[in-house]
C-alpha positions in Angstrom: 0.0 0.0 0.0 1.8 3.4 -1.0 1.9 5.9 1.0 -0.9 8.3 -0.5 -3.0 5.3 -0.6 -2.5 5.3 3.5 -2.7 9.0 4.0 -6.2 9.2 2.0 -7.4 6.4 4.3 -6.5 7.7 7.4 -7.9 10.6 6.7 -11.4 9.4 6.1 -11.1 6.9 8.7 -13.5 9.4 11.4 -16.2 9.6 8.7 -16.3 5.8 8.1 -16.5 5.1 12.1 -19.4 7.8 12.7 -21.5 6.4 9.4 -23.6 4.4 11.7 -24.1 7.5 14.3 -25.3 9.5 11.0 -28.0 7.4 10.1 -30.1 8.7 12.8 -29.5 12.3 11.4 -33.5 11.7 10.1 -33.9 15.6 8.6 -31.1 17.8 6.7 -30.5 19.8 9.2 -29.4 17.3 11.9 -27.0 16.1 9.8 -25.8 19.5 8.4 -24.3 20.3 11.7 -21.9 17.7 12.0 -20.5 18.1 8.4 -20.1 21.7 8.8 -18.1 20.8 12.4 -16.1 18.2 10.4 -15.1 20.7 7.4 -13.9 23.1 9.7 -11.3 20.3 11.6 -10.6 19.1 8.6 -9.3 22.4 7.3 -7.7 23.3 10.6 -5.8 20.1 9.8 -4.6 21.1 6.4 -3.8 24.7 7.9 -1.5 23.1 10.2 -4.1 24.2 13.4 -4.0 21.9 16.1 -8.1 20.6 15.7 -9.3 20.7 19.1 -7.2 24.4 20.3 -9.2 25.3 17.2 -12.8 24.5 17.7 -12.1 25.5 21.5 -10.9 28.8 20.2 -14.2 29.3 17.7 -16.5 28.1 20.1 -15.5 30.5 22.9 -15.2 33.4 20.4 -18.8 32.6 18.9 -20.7 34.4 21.4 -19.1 37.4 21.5 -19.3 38.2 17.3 -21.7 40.4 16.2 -21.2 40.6 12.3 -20.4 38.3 9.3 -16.8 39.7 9.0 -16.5 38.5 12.5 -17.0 35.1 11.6 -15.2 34.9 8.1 -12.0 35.8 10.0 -12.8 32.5 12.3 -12.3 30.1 9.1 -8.8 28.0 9.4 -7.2 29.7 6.1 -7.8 33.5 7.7 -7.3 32.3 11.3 -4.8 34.9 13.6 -2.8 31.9 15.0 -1.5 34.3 17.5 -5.0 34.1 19.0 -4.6 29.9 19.0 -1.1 29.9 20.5 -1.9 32.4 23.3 -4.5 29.6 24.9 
């Protein structure tokens, strides 16, 4: 097995483990949620953003943002990783 073959399957390893937990997502919404949470990790991943300082660091800014511009500076690629480190 080569060694993209390995990297491509470990990274979809999660999603194939929490299949069975989706199938009780029974409307759009309910299973909207966890995609959106796993496309942000996944992009903290590739932007080299330790996953869970991440989400800890959106979810305890979230409250506190009061316009759009607020948020788009919260996605992994536009991230301050001064703000990350600091915690």
């Amino acid at each position: 097995m080569g060694l993209m073959h390995r990297t491509a399957e470990n990274m979809i390893r999660p999603y194939v483990i929490g299949r069975k937990n989706w199938m009780f997502a029974d409307t759009p919404a309910g299973a909207e949620a966890p995609a959106n949470i796993y496309s942000l990790l996944v992009s903290a991943k590739i932007n080299n953003i330790q996953p869970y300082k991440y989400l800890r660091h959106v979810l305890e800014t979230l409250p506190n943002v009061t316009n759009i511009d607020e948020i788009a500076v919260l996605m992994p690629h536009r991230i301050d990783m001064k703000s990350i480190c600091d915690e």
